[in-house]
C-alpha positions as CSV (number, residue, x, y, z in Angstrom):
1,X,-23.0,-1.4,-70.5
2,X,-24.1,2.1,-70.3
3,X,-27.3,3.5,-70.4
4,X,-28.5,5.4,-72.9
5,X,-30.1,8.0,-69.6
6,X,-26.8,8.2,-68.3
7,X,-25.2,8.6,-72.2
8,X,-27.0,11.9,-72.7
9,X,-26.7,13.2,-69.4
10,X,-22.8,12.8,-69.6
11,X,-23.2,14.1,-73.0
12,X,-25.2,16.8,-72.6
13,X,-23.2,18.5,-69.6
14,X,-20.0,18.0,-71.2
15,X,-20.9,19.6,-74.5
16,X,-23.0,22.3,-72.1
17,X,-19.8,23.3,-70.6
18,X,-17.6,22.9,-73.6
19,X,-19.5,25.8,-74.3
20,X,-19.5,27.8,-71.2
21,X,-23.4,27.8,-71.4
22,X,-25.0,27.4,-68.0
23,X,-28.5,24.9,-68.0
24,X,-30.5,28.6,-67.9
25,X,-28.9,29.6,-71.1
26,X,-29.4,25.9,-73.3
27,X,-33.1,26.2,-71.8
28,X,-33.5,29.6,-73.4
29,X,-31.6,28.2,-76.9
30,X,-34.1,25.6,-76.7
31,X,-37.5,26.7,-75.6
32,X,-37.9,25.4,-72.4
33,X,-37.8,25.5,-68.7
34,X,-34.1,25.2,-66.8
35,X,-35.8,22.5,-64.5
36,X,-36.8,20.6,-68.0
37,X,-32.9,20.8,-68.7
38,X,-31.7,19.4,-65.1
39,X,-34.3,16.9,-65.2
40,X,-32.3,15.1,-68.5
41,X,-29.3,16.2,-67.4
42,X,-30.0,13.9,-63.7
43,X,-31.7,11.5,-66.1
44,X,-35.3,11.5,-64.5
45,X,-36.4,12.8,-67.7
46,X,-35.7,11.4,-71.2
47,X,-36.6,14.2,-74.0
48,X,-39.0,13.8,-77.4
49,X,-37.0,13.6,-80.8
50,X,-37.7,16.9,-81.2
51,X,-36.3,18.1,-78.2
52,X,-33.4,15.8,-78.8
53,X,-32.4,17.8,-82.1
54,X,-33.3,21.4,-80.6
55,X,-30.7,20.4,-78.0
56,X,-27.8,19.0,-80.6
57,X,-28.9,22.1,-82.4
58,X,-28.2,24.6,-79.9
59,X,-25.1,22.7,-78.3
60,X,-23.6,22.9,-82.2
61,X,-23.3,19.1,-82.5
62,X,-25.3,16.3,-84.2
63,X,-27.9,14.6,-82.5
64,X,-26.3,11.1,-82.6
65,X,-23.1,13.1,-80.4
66,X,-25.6,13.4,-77.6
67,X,-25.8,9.5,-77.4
68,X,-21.8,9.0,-77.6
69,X,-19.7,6.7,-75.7
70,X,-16.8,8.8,-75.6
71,X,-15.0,7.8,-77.8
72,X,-15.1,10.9,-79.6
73,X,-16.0,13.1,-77.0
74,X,-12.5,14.1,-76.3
75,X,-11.7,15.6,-79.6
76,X,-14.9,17.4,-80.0
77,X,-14.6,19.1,-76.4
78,X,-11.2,20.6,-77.6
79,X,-12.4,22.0,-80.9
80,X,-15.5,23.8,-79.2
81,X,-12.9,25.1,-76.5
82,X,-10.7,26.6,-79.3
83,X,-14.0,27.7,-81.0
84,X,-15.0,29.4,-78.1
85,X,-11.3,31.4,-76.9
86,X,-11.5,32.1,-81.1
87,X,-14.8,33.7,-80.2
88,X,-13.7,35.5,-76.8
89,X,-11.1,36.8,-77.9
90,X,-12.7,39.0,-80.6
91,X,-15.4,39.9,-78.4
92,X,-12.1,41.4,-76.4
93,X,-10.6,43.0,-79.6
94,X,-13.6,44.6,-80.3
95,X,-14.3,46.0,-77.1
96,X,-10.7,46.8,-77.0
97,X,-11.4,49.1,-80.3
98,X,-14.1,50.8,-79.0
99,X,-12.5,52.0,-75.8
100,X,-9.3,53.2,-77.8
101,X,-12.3,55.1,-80.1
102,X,-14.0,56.7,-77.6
103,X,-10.5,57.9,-75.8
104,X,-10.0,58.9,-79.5
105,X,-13.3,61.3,-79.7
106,X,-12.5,62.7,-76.3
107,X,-9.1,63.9,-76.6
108,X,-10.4,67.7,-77.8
C-alpha cells in the first residue's frame, strides 16, 4: 500500500513536469518558497488544505489528482502535454508574425 507522502510527491512531480514548470516556478504560482515545494515533493513535508488546493490550482488539476494512484495519471499527463505543444506552438506563431512585421516595416 502506498503512502499517501509518497502519493503526492509522485503526483506532484509528474503533473510539475507535465507542465514544463520547474519547483521555482509552482513556488511562485503558489506563494511560497522553492525549498517549501522540494520539501513535499521528497515527502519531509506534508502541506495544509490550503496549500493542497493552491497547488492543484496552479498545476491545472483537482485536488483529489494530487492523491492519485495512477490509475489515471497516464491519460491526464498526455492531455497537459498536447495542452502545452497547443500553447508553444502559438507562442512560435506569434513570434513568427512579429519578426515577418518588423522585416515588413523595414524594407523602405
Amino acid at each position: 500500500m502506498t503512502n499517501i507522502r509518497d502519493l503526492l510527491a509522485k503526483n506532484m512531480k509528474a503533473y510539475r513536469g507535465a507542465l514544463g514548470l520547474s519547483q521555482s516556478k509552482l513556488a511562485e504560482k503558489v506563494d511560497t518558497s522553492t525549498h517549501y515545494i522540494g520539501m513535499i515533493e521528497t515527502k519531509n513535508n506534508f502541506p495544509s488544505p490550503e496549500m493542497l488546493e493552491r497547488i492543484a490550482v496552479a498545476l491545472g488539476i483537482d485536488t483529489v489528482d494530487l492523491f492519485s494512484n495512477g490509475k489515471t495519471l497516464p491519460e491526464t499527463m498526455k492531455s497537459y502535454r498536447k495542452a502545452a505543444l497547443k500553447e508553444i506552438k502559438g507562442v512560435i506563431g506569434r513570434f513568427i508574425d512579429e519578426k515577418i512585421k518588423d522585416m515588413d516595416s523595414h524594407k523602405s
